[in-house]
N, C-alpha and C positions, 0 to 999 in steps of 0.2 A: 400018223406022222408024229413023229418025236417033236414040241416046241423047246425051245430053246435049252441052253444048258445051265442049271440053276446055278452052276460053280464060276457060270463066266462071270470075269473081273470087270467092276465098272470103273473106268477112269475118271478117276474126279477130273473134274472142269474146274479153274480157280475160278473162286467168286469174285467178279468184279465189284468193284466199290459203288455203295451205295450211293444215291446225290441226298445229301439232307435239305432240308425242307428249304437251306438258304441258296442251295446249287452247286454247293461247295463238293466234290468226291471226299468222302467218309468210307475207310474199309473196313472193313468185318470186322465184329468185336474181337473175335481168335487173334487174327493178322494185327490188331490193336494192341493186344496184349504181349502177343510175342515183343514189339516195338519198342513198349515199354520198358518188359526185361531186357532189353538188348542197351537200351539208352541207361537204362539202373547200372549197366557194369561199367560205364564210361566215365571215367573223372569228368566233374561237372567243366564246364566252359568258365573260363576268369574273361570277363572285358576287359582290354587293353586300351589303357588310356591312351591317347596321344602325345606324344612329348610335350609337355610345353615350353614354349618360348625362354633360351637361357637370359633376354635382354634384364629384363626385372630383376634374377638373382644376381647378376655382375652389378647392376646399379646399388643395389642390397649392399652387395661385399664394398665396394669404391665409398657407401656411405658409411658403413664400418671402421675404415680405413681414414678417412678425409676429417669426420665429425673431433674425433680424439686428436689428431693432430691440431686441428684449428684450436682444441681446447686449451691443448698443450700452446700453443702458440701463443691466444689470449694469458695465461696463466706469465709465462717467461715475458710477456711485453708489460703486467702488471706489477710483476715479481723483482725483475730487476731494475729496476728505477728504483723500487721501495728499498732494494737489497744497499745501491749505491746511496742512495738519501742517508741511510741507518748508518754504513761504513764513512760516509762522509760527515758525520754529525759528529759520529764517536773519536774523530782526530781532529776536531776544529776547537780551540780553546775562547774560553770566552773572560773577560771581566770588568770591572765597572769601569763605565765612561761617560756615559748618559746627562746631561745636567739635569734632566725634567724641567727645563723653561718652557715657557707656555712656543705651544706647535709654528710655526709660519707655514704658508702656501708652497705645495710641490716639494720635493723628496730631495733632503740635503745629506751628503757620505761624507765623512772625511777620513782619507786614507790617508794614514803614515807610516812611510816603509823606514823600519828601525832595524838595527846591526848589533849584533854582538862579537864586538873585536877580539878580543882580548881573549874570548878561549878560541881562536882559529890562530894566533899566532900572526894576525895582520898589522903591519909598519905602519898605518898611515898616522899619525900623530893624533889620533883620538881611543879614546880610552872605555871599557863599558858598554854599554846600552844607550846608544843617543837616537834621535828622532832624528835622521837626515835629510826627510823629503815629505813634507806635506802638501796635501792635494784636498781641496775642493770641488767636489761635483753636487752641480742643484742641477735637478730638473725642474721645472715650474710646471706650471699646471699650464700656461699656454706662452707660447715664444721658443725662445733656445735655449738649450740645452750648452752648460759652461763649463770645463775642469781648469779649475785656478789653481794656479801653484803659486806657493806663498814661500818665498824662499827663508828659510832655516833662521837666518840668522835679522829675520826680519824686526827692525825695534816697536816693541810694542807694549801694553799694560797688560802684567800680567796680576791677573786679581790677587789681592792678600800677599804679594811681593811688589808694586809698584812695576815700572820700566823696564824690558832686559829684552834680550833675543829670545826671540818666539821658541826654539826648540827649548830654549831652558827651562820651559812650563811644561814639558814631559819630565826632562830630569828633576826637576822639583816636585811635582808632585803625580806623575805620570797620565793614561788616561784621560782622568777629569778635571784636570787642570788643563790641560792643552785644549779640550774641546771645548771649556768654560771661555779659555783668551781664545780662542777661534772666533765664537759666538759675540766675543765681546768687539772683536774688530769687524765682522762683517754683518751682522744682525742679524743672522740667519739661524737659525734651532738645528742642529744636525738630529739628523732621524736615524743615522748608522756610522757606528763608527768601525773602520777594516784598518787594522795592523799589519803589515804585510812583512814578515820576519826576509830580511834579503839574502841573509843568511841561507835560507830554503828555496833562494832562486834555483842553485844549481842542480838539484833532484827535481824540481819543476819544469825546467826545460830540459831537462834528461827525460823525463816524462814523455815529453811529447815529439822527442828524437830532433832536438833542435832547432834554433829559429837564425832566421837571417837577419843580422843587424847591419849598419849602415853607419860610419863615421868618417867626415871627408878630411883626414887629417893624419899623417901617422900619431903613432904613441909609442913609446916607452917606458913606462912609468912603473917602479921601483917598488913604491907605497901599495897599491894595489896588485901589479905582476901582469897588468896588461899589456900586450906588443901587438899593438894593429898595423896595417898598412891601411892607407885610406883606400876609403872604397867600403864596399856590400860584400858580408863572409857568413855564411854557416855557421856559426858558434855554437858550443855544447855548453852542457852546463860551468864549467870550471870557467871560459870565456866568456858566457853573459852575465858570469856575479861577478867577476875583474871590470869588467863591461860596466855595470851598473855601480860600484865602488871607486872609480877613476874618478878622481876631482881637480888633482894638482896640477895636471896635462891641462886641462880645460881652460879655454881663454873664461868661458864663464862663471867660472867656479861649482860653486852649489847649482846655481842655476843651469848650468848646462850638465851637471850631474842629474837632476832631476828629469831631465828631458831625456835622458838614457836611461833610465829606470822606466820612465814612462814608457819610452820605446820596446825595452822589456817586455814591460805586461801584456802589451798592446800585441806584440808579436807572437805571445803567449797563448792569447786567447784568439785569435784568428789560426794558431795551429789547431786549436781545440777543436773549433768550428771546420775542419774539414773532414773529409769521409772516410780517411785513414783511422783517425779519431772516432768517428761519429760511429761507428761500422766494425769499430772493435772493440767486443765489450772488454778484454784486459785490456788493452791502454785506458779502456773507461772507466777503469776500478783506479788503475795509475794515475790519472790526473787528474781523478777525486780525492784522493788520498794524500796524491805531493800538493795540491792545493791546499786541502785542508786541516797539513801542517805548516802550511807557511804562515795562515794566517790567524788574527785573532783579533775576534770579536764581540759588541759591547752585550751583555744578559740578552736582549730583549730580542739579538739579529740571529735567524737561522740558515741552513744551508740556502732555503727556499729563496728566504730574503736577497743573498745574493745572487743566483741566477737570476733574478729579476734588477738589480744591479749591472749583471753585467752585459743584458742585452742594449740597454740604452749607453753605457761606456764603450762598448763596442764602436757604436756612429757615433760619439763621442770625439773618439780617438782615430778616426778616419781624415779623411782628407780634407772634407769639409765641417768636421768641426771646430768648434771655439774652444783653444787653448791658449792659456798666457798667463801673465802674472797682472797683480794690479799695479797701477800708473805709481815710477818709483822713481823718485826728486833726488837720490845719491844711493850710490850701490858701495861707497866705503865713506859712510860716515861714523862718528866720532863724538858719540854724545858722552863721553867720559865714563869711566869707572866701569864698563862691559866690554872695554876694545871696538875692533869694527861690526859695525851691521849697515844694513838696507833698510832706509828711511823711505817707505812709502811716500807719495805727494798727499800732504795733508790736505791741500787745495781739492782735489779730485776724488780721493778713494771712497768719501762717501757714496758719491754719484754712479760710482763704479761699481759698487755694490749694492745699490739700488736696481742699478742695470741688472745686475744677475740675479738678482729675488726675482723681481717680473720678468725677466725669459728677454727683455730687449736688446741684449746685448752683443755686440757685433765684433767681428775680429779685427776690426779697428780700432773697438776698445784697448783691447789689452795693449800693455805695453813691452812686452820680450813675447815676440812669436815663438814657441818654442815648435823644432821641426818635429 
């Protein structure tokens, strides 16, 4: 018998995978290798991160965003105060008035608002440069707060000329003459002296788009160019410097001309003080600017100085402050060779300005309430 045929074909059987020593299946080294060339021709695998979360980069961008403008924002709230400070410094005129007497207690102003007639072309029978309306404000260090008007034509010692009406110690020697007989009649040291050119009312109250003034009486009157109806009106600027120039109408003369100037400022500065104002920086460059030509003041006072002025004249000139004149024994007398003036009560006005050095003084004292 023929055994088997030596050409028959043997089927390979695949090799099953080995178990390696740890139990894991391991296959043939061949079947390993092929594995590997086959994974060598494969672009390798990238791992794919997970997105992360966008909350972090929008907080990222928003602080980007927010950090610069608050910068900006600091910057413009530091910048423009200093910008108004600077423009309001460079229009503010200053010159000597000062006495340098020795200091008193609490912070004495005196404002006198003066005219120049004669280049506007105004009739009222005064001539030049005069002192129309001076005004005394003390604060004391404790008590009230006082703005005394001293009416113009008040008789008084004027140092180095003897007797005469109180404004004639401007026109004599402007200034430091006036603040010297100021000083000499009330004993008080002024610590600031504010000119208020009235001239410059009407671009000041143009400034701040008007105020409302109040006078219970009509007018007419020639000399100034005022024509009121009695009663409360809007006035622009051309109407609150006729306004504040009107003397001849007035049963009280000077004295009640100074009570409308006073009214002026006082209306002036409460327009300031509102949000139309406060909220717009060009009106805040404009009524830096039309204020700080209207006035003038002594070396030593700066813009600063009066913001700090005019927070306490503000309550000043309110409802419940102390305004008036001192106690006055004849309003047309006649001490010869200077025509008429206003003779203070000699009996009284010392006490009366003792009253307003120490702050005790009451609206009783005065004697012309002025409204």
């Amino acid at each position: 018998m023929r055994g088997p045929r030596a050409d028959t074909a043997v089927r390979a059987v695949p090799r099953t995978p080995q178990r390696s020593a740890h139990g894991v299946n391991r296959l043939d080294p061949a079947l390993a290798q092929v594995g590997e060339c086959y994974r060598s021709r494969r672009p390798p695998r990238t791992a794919v991160a997970a997105p992360a979360p966008d909350r972090p980069r929008k907080r990222f961008r928003k602080r980007r965003i927010i950090v610069p403008l608050l910068l900006l924002l600091i910057m413009a709230l530091v910048a423009w105060p200093l910008y108004l400070y600077s423009y309001g410094s460079s229009k503010l005129s200053h010159v000597s008035a000062l006495s340098g007497a020795e200091d008193t207690p609490g912070r004495t102003i005196l404002f006198a608002g003066t005219d120049k007639r004669s280049e506007e072309g105004i009739n009222d029978g005064v001539e030049g440069q005069r002192s129309d309306s001076i005004m005394l404000v003390h604060i004391p260090e404790t008590g009230n707060p006082s703005l005394i008007s001293l009416p113009r034509d008040t008789y008084v010692e004027i140092p180095g000329y003897g007797a005469g009406k109180l404004n004639s110690a401007y026109s004599r020697g402007g200034p430091e003459l006036l603040v010297e007989t100021v000083e000499g009649l009330s004993g008080l040291t002024v610590d600031h002296y504010v000119e208020v050119g009235m001239d410059g009312i009407a671009n000041l109250v143009g400034a701040v788009g008007g105020v409302e003034l109040c006078l219970d009486y009509d007018v007419s009157d020639s000399f100034s160019g005022l024509e009121w109806q009695a009663g409360c009106h809007v006035a622009d600027g051309t109407t609150a410097l006729a306004f504040s120039r009107m003397r001849y109408a007035d049963p009280l003369g000077d004295i009640g001309r100074t009570a409308r100037q006073r009214q002026v400022i006082a209306q002036v500065i409460n327009e300031v003080m509102t949000p139309s104002v406060l909220l717009n920086p060009f009106k805040q460059r404009d009524v830096v600017g039309s204020t700080a030509e209207v006035l003038t003041v002594d070396q030593d006072t700066n813009l600063l100085d009066l913001v700090r002025v005019a927070m306490p004249l503000r309550g000043i000139m309110g409802p419940d402050g102390i305004i008036g004149t001192p106690p006055i024994a004849d309003m047309n007398y006649y001490p010869g060779g200077v025509g008429s003036t206003v003779l203070l009560d000699p009996n009284t006005v010392d006490e009366f300005f003792a009253k307003v050095r120490d702050g005790s003084i009451t609206q009783d004292d005065v004697a012309v309430n002025l409204p």
